[in-house]
C-alpha positions in Angstrom: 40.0 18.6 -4.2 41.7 16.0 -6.5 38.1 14.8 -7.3 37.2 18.1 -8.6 40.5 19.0 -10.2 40.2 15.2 -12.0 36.4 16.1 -13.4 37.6 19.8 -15.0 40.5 18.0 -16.1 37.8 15.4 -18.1 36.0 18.0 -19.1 38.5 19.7 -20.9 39.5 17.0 -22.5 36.3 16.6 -23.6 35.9 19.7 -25.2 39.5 19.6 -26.5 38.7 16.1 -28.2 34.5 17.3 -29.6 37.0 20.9 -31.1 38.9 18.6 -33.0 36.3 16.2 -34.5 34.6 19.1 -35.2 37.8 20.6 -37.1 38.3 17.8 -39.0 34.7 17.6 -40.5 35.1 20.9 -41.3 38.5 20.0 -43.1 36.4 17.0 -44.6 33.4 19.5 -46.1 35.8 22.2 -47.6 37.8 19.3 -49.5 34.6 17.9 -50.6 33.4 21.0 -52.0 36.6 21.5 -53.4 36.4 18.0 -54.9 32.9 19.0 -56.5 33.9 22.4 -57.7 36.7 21.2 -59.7 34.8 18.3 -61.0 32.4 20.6 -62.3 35.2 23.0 -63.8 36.4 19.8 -65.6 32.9 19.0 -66.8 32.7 22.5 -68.3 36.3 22.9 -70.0 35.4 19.3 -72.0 31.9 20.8 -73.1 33.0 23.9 -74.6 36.2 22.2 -76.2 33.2 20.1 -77.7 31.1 22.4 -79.0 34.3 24.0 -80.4 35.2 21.2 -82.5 32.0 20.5 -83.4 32.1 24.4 -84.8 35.1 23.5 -86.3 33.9 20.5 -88.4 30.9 22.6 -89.0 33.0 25.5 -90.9 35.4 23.0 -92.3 32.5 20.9 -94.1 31.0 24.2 -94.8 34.1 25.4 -96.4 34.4 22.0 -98.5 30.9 22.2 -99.8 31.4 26.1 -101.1 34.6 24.7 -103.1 32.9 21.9 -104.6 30.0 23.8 -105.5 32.5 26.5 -107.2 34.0 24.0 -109.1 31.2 22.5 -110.5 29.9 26.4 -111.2 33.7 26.4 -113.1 32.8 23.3 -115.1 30.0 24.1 -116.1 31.1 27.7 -117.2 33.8 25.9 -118.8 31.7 23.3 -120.9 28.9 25.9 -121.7 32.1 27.9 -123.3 33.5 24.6 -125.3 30.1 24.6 -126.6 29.7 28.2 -127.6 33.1 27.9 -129.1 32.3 24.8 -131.2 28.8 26.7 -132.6 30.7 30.1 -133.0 34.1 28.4 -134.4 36.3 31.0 -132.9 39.1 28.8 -131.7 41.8 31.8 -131.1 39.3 33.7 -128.9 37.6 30.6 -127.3 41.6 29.5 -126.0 42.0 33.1 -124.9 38.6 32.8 -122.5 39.3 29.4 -121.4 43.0 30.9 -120.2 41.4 33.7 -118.6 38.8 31.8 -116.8 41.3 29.1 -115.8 43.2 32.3 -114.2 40.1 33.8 -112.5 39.5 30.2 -111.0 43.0 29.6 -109.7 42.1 33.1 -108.1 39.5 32.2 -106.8 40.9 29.1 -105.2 43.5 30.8 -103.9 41.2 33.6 -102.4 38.7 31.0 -100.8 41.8 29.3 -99.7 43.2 31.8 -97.8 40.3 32.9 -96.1 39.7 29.8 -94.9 42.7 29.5 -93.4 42.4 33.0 -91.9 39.5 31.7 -90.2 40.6 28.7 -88.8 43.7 30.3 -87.3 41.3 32.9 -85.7 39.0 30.2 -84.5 42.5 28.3 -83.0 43.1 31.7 -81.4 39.9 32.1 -79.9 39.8 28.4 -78.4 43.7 29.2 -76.9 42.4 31.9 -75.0 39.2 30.3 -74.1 41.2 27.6 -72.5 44.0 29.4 -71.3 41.1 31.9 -69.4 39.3 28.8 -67.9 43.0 27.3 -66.6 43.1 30.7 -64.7 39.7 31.3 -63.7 40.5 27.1 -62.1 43.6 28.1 -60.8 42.3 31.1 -58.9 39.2 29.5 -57.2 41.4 26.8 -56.1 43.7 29.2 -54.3 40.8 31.1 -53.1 39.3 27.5 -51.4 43.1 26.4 -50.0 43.3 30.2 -48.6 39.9 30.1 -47.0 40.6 26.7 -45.6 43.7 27.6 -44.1 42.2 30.7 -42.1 39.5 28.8 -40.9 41.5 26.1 -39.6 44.0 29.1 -37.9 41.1 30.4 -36.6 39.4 27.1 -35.4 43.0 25.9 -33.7 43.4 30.1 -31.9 39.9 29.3 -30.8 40.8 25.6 -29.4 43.8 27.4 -27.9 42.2 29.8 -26.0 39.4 27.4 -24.5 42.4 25.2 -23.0 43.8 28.6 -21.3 40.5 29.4 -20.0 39.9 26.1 -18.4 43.9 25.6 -17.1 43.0 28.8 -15.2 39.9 27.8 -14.2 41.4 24.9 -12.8 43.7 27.0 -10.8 41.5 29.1 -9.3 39.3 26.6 -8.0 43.0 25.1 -6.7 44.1 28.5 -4.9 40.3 28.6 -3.8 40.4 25.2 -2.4 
């Protein structure tokens, strides 16, 4: 009898001891794949702030380029109209031009000004709630991975449990038996 009893009680411990090296590769795996799936998030939040700011630069050289371009057009205007005044000799009227065109360029300016400024606040926006959206959409898988961890481990440790109650009253059976 305390033969037997001492080979279930080995063989419990057995199993109890093969449960939890199995629990904790199990524990291992999920924080590895946790490891990975954050790594990857990370990977993709520096990309797209990347490509962003390469847009950025993009729009901003763009945006340079289109002024120079209009001021060159402005000097040009402006020299072609010196000329034309010094053939036609109209100085009252030539000063009353140049005054107007200098106006219509400071509008100008000003308009290409502001809407470049509208669009880089709108581009700012856009990349705030880009980032902000991919912090969240992080945020939630990682609770979703701790929350599945923890339930498998509950589950793993209410399965261990009730193993251990089946073989304690195994054990006593084959006690009040013998």
């Amino acid at each position: 009898i305390i033969i037997v009893v001492m080979i279930v009680i080995v063989i419990i411990i057995i199993i109890i001891v093969v449960m939890i090296v199995i629990v904790i590769i199990i524990i291992i795996i999920v924080v590895m794949i946790m490891i990975m799936v954050i790594i990857i998030i990370i990977i993709i939040v520096v990309m797209i702030m990347v490509i962003i700011i390469i847009i950025i630069v993009v729009m901003i050289v763009i945006v340079i380029i289109i002024i120079i371009i209009v001021v060159m057009i402005m000097i040009m205007v402006i020299i072609i109209i010196i000329i034309v005044v010094m053939i036609v000799i109209v100085i009252i009227i030539i000063i009353i031009v140049v005054m107007i065109m200098v106006i219509v360029i400071m509008i100008v300016i000003m308009v290409i000004i502001i809407v470049v400024m509208i669009v880089i606040v709108i581009i700012i926006i856009i990349i705030v709630v880009i980032v902000v959206m991919i912090v969240i959409m992080v945020i939630i898988i990682i609770i979703i991975i701790v929350i599945m961890v923890v339930i498998m481990v509950i589950i793993i440790m209410v399965i261990i449990i009730i193993v251990v109650v089946i073989m304690i009253m195994i054990v006593i059976i084959i006690i009040m038996i013998f």
